[in-house]
KELODREN-936653 format. One record per residue (C-alpha): x, y, z; residue number from 1. Coordinates in steps of 0.05 Angstrom, whole numbers, plus 5000, padded with zeros to 4 digits. Layout:
<rs>
<r><X>X</X><Y>Y</Y><Z>Z</Z><num>NUM</num></r>
...
</rs>
This chain:
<rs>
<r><X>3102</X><Y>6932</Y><Z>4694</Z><num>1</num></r>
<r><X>3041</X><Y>6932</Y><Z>4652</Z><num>2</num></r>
<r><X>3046</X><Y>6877</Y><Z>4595</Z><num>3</num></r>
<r><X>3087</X><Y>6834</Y><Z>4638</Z><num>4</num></r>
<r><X>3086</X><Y>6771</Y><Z>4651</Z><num>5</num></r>
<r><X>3063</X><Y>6757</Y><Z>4732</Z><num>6</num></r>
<r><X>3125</X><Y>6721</Y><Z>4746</Z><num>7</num></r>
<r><X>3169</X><Y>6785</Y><Z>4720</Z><num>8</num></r>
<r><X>3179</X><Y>6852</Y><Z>4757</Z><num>9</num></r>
<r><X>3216</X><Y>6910</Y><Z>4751</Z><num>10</num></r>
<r><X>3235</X><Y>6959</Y><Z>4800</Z><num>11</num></r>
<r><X>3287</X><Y>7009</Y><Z>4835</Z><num>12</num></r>
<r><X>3304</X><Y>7065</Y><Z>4873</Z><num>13</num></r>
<r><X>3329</X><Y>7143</Y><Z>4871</Z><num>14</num></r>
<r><X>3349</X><Y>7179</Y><Z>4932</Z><num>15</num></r>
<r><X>3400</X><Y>7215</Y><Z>4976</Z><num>16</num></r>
<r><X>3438</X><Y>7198</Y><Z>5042</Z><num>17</num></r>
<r><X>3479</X><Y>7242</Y><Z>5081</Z><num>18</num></r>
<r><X>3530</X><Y>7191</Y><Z>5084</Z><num>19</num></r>
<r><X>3556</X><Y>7139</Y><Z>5040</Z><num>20</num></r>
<r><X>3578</X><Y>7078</Y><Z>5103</Z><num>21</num></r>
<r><X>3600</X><Y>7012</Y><Z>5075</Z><num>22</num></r>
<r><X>3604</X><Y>6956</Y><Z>5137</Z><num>23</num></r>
<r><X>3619</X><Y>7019</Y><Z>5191</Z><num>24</num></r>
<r><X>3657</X><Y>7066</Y><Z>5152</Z><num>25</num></r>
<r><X>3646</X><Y>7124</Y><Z>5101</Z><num>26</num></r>
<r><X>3664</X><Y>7116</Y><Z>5032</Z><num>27</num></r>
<r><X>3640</X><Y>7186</Y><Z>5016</Z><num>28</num></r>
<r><X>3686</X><Y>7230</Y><Z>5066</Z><num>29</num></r>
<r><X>3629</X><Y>7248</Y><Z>5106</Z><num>30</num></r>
<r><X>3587</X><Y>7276</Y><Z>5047</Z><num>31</num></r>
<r><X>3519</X><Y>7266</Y><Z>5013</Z><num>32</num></r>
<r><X>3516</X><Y>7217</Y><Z>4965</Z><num>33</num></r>
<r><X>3462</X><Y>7213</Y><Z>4912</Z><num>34</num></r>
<r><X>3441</X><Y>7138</Y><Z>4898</Z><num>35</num></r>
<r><X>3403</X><Y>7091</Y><Z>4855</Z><num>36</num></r>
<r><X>3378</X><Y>7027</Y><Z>4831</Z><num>37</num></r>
<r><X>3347</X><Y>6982</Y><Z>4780</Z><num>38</num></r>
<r><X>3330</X><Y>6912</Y><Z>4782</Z><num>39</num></r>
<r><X>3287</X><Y>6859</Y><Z>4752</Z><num>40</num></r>
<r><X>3257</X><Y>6795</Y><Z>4773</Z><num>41</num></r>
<r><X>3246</X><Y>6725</Y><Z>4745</Z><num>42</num></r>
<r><X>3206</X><Y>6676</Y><Z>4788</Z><num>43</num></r>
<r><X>3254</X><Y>6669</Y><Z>4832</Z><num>44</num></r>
<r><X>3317</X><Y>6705</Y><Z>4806</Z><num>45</num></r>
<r><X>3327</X><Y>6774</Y><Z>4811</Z><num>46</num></r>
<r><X>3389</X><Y>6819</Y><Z>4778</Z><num>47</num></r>
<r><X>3400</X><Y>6888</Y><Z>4771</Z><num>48</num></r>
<r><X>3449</X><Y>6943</Y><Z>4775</Z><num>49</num></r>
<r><X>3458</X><Y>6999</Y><Z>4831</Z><num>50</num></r>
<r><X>3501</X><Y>7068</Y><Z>4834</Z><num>51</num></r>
<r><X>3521</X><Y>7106</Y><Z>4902</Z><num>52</num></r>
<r><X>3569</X><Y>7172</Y><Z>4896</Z><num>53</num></r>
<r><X>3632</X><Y>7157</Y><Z>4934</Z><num>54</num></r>
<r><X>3697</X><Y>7191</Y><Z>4946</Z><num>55</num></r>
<r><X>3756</X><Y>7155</Y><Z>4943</Z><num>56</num></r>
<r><X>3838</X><Y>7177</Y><Z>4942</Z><num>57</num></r>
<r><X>3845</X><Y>7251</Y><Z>4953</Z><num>58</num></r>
<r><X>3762</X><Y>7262</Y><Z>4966</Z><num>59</num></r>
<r><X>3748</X><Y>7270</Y><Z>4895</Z><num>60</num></r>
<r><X>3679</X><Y>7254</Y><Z>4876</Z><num>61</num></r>
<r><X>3669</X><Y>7190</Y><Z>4838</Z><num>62</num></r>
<r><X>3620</X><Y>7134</Y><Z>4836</Z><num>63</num></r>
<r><X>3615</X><Y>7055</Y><Z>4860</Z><num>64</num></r>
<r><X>3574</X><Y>7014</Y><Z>4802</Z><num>65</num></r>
<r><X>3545</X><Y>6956</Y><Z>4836</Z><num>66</num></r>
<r><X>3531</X><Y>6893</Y><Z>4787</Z><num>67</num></r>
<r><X>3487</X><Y>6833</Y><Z>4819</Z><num>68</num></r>
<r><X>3460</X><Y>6775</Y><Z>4810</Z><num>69</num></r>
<r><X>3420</X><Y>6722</Y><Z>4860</Z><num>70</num></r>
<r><X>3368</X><Y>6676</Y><Z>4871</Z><num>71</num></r>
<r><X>3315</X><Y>6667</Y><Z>4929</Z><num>72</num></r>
<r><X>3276</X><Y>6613</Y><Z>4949</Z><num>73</num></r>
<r><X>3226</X><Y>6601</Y><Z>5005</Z><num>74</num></r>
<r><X>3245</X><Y>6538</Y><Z>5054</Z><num>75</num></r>
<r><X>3185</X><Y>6544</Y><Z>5089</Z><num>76</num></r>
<r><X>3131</X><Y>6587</Y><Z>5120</Z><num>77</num></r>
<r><X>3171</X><Y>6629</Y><Z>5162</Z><num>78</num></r>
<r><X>3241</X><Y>6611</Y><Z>5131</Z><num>79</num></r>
<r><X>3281</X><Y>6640</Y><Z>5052</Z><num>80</num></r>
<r><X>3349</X><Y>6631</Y><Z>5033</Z><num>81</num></r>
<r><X>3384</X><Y>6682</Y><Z>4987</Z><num>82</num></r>
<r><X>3449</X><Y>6672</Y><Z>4944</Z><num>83</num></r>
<r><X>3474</X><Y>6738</Y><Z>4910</Z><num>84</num></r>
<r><X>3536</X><Y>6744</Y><Z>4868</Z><num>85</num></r>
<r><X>3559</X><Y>6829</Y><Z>4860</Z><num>86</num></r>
<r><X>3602</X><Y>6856</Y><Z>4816</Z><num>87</num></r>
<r><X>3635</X><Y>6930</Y><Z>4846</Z><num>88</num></r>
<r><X>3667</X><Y>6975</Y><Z>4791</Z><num>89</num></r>
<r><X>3696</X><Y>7042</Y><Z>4804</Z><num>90</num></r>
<r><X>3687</X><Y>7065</Y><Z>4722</Z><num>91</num></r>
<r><X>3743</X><Y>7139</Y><Z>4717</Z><num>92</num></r>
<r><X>3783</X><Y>7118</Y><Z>4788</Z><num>93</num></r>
<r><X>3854</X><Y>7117</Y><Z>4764</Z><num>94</num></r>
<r><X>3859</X><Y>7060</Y><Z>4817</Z><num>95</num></r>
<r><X>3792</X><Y>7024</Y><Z>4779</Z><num>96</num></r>
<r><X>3829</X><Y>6953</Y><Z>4775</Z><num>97</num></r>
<r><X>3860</X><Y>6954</Y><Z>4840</Z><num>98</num></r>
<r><X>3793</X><Y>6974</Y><Z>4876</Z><num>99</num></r>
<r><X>3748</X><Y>6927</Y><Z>4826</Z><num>100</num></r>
<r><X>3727</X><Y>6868</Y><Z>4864</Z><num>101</num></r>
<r><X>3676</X><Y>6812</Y><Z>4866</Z><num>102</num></r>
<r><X>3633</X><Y>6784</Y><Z>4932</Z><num>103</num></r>
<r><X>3584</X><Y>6724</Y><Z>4937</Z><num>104</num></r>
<r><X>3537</X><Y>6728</Y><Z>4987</Z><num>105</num></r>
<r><X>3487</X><Y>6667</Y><Z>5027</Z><num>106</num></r>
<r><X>3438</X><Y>6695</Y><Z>5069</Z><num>107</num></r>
<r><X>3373</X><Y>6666</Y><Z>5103</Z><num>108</num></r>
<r><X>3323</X><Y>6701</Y><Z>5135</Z><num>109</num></r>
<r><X>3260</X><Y>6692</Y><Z>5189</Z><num>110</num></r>
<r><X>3197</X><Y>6717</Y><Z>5170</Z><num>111</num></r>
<r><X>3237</X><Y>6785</Y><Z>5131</Z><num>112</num></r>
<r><X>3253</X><Y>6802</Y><Z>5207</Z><num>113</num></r>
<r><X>3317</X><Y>6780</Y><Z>5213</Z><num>114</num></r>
<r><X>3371</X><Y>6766</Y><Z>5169</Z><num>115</num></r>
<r><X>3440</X><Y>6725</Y><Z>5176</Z><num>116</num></r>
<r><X>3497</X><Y>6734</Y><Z>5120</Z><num>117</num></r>
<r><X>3565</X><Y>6709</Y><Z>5100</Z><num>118</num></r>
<r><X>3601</X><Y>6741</Y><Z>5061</Z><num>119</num></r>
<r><X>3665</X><Y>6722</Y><Z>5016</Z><num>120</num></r>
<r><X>3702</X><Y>6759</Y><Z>4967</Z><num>121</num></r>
<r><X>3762</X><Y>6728</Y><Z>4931</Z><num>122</num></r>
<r><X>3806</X><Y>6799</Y><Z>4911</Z><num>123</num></r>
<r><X>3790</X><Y>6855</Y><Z>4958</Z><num>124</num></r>
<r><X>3835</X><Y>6911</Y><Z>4956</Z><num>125</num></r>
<r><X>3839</X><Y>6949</Y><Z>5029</Z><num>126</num></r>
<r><X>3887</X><Y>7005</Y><Z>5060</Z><num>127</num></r>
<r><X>3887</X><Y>7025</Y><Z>5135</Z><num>128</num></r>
<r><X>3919</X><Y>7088</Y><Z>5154</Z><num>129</num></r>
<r><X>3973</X><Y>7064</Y><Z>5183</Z><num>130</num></r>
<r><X>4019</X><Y>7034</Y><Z>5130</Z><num>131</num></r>
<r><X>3972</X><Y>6966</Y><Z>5115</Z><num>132</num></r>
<r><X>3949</X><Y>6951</Y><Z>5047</Z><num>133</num></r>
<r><X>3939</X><Y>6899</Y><Z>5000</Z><num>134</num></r>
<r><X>3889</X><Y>6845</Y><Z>4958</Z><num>135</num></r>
<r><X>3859</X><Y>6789</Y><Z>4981</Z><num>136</num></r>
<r><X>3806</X><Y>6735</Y><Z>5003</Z><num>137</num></r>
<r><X>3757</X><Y>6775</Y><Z>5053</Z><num>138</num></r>
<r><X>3700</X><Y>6753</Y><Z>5084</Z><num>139</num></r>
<r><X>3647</X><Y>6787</Y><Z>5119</Z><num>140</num></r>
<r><X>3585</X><Y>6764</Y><Z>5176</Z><num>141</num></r>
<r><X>3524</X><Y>6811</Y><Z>5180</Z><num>142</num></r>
<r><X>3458</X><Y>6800</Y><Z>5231</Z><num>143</num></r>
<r><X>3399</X><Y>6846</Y><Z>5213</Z><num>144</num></r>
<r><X>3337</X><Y>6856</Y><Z>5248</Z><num>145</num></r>
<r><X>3276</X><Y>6900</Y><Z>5228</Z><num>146</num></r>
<r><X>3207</X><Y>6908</Y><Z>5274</Z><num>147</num></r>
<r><X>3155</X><Y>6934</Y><Z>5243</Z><num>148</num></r>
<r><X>3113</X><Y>6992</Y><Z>5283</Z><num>149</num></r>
<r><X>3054</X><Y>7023</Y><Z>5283</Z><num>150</num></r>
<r><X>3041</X><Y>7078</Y><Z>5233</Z><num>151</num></r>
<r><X>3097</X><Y>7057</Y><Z>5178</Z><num>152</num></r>
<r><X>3155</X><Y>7058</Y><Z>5219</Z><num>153</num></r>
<r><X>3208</X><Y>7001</Y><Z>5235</Z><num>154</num></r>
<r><X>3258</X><Y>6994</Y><Z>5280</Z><num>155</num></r>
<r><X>3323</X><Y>6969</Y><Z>5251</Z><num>156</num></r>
<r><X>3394</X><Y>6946</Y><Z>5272</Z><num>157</num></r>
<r><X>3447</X><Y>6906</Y><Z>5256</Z><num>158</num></r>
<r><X>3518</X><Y>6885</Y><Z>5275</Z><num>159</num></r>
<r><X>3574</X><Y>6856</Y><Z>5233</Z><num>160</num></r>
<r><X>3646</X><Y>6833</Y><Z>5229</Z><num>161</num></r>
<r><X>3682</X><Y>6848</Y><Z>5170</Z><num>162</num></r>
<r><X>3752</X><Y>6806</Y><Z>5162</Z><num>163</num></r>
<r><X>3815</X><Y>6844</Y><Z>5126</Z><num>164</num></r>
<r><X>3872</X><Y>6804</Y><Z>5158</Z><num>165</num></r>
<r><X>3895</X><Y>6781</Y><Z>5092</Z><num>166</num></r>
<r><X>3900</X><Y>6854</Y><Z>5064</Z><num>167</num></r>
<r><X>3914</X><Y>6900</Y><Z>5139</Z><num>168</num></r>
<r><X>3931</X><Y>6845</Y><Z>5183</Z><num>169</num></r>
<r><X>3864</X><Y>6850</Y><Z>5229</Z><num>170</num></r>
<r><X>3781</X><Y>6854</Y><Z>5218</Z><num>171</num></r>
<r><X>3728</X><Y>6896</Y><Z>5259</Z><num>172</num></r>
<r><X>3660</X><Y>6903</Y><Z>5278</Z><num>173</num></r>
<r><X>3615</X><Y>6949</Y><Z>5267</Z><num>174</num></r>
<r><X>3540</X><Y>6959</Y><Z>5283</Z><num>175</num></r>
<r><X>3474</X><Y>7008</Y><Z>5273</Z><num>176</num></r>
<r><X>3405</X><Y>7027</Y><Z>5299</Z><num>177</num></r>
<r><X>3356</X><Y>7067</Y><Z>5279</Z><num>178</num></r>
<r><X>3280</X><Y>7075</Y><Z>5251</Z><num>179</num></r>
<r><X>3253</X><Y>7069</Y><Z>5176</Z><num>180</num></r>
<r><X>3188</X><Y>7099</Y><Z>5155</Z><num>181</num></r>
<r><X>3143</X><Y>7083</Y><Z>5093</Z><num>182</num></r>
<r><X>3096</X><Y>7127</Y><Z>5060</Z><num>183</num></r>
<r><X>3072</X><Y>7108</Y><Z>4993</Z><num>184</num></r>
<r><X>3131</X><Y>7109</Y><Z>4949</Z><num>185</num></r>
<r><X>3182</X><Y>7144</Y><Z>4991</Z><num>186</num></r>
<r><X>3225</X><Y>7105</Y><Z>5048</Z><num>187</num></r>
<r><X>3262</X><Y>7156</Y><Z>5103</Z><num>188</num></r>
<r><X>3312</X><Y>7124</Y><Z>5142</Z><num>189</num></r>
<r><X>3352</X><Y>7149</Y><Z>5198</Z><num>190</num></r>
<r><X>3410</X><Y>7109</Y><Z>5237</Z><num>191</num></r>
<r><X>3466</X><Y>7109</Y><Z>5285</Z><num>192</num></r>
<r><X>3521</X><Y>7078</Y><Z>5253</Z><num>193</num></r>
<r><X>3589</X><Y>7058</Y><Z>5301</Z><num>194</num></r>
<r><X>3655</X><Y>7017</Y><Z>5299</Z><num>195</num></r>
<r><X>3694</X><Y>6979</Y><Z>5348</Z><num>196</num></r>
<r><X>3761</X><Y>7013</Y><Z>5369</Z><num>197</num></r>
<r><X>3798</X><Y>6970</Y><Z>5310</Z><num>198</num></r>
<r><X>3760</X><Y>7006</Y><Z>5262</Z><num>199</num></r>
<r><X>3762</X><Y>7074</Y><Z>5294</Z><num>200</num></r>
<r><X>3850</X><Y>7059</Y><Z>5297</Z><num>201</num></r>
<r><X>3864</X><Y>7039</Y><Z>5233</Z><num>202</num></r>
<r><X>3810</X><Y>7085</Y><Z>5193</Z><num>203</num></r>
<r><X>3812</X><Y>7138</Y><Z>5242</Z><num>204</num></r>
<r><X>3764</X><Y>7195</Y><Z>5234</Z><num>205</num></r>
<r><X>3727</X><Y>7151</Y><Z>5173</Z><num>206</num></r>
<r><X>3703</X><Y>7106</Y><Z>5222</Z><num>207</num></r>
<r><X>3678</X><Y>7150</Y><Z>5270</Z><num>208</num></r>
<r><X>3605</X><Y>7135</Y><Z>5300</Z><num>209</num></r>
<r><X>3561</X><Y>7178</Y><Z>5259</Z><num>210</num></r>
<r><X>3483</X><Y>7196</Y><Z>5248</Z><num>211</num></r>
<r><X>3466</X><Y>7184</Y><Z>5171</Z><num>212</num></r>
<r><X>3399</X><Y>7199</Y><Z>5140</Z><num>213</num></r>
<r><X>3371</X><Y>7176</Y><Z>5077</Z><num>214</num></r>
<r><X>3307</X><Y>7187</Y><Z>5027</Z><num>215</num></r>
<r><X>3290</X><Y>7153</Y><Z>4967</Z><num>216</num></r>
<r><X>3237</X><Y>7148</Y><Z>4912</Z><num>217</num></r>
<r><X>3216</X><Y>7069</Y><Z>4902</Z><num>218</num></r>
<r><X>3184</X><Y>7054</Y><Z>4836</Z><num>219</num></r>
</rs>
């Protein structure tokens, strides 16, 4: 960052989890999955681009590209709103402009400790196991919380509701818990990830509660 102005920053990530879970359910068969980010910031606007290994159609490995772009603003002491529009590209998928899809997220936060979303995308594409499919409007409701603790560490957990009626005829919920610690530049996380029994029908062994841990590198 050195030359910069103050009002400019750069930043990102490297690292590995032992899952790839997207709202509840892997995206990576179960496997490790190497990911990144980069990102810049404006003042207040912030854009970047992020990269998680994935494995989609017959468990071939392949990668999600993440494009975003948002602005933040502080409505308060204790209060910041968030809107962030993403991009998701699937770049080699022979399936890349049936999966392709774009979200726009508002969020606002207390304090960084908690954290309510809404989520809308206009052209999901989704497929339960079961025969469903199709593309569509989706939206999606997340509630995080993080508490910090003593010594670096944080407990974290969330719940959320992710709707797919318009491309497998239902939604479901899906939650985590777990603990984060920080030391210098490296972030370990470990959570419990689970589904309602929806989820765990229609995506069947994919949406199975799991244990994922994750490491990464923040520069």
């Amino acid at each position: 960052m050195l030359g910069l102005p103050d009002s400019v920053g750069l930043g990102g990530s490297l690292g590995l989890a032992s899952d790839d879970v997207f709202r509840g359910v892997t995206q990576s068969d179960g496997q490790p999955s190497p990911q990144g980010d980069l990102h810049a910031t404006v003042g207040p606007w912030f854009g970047g681009i992020s990269a998680e290994g994935i494995r989609r159609d017959d468990a071939r490995a392949g990668a999600e590209v993440i494009g975003y772009l948002g602005l933040q603003q502080q409505l308060g002491d204790d209060w910041s709103g968030r809107i962030t529009l993403r991009h998701y590209d699937y770049p080699g998928n022979r399936y890349r402009t049936r999966y392709n899809y774009d979200e726009l997220a508002l969020s606002l936060a207390w304090r960084e400790r908690i954290m309510l979303s809404v989520i809308a995308s206009p052209d999901t594409y989704a497929r339960d196991y079961v025969g469903n499919y199709g593309s569509g409007k989706a939206f999606c409701y997340e509630l995080v919380g993080r508490q910090p603790l003593p010594a670096g560490f944080a407990a974290v957990a969330g719940v959320g509701y992710y709707d797919l009626r318009q491309q497998i005829g239902t939604g479901y919920s899906y939650w985590s818990a777990g603990v984060e610690y920080r030391w210098r530049s490296w972030t370990l996380d470990l959570r419990y990830v689970g589904t309602d029994a929806t989820a765990r029908d229609r995506f069947e062994d994919d949406a199975g509660n799991r244990v994922v841990l994750s490491a990464f590198w923040l520069f």
